[in-house]
N, C-alpha and C positions, 0 to 999 in steps of 0.2 A: 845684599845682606849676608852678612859671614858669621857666625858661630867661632869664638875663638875659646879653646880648650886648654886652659891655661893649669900645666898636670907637674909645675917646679914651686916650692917653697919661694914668694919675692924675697928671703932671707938671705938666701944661696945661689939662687941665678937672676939672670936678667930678663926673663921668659916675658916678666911682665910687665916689665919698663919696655922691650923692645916692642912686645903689642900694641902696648899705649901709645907708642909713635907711629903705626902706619893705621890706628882704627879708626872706622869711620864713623858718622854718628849713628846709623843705622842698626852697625853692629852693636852683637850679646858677647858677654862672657860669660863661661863655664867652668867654676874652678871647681876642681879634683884634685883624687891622687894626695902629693904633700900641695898642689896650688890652693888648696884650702887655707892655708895656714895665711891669708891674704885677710882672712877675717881680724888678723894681731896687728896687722899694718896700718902707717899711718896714711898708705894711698889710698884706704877703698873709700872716704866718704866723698871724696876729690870724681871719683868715676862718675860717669853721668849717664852711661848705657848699662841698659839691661845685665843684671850683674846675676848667677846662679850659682851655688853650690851643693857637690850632689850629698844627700842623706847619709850612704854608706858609710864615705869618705869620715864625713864628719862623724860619727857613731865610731871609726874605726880609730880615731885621734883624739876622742875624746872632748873634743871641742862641741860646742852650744851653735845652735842656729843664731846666725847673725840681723839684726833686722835690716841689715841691707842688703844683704843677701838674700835670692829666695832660695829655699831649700827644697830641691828636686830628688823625688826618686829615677830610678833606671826607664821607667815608661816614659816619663814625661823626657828624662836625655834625648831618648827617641823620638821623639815628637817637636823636640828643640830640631835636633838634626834635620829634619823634613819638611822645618818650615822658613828653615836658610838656604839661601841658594849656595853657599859655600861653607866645609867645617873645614876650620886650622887647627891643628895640633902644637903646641910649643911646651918644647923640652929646655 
């Protein structure tokens, strides 16, 4: 089980098309940073693993909780991290 940390806009990179091709179905996503902005896209209803975004983030972009998204604070990030045997980072 991997945690993947998806922390690039899918507008401007490919962070999140490249994740999508090696995730397994086990794996979550965690999107941060500008990888929030994945809530405007037309890929996330298509995702079928565990999909998060953290609170801040969103609060700092001005952007609405998504209902496909679940919206996590910084405790629960940490409690994602520890209940995956692997975190990925993608820039």
């Amino acid at each position: 089980m991997v945690l993947h940390l998806i922390q690039r806009s899918p507008f401007s990179s490919t962070s999140l098309s490249d994740c999508l091709n090696i995730i397994d179905n086990e794996d979550s996503l965690l999107f941060m940073q500008d990888g929030i902005y994945i809530q405007n896209h037309p890929t996330l209803p298509s995702i079928s693993n565990p999909v998060y975004a953290l609170q801040d983030d969103l609060k700092a972009r001005g952007l609405a909780t998504n209902k496909l998204c679940k919206s996590i604070d910084y405790q629960e990030f940490v409690k994602l991290c520890t209940l995956h045997e692997k975190v990925i980072s993608w820039y």
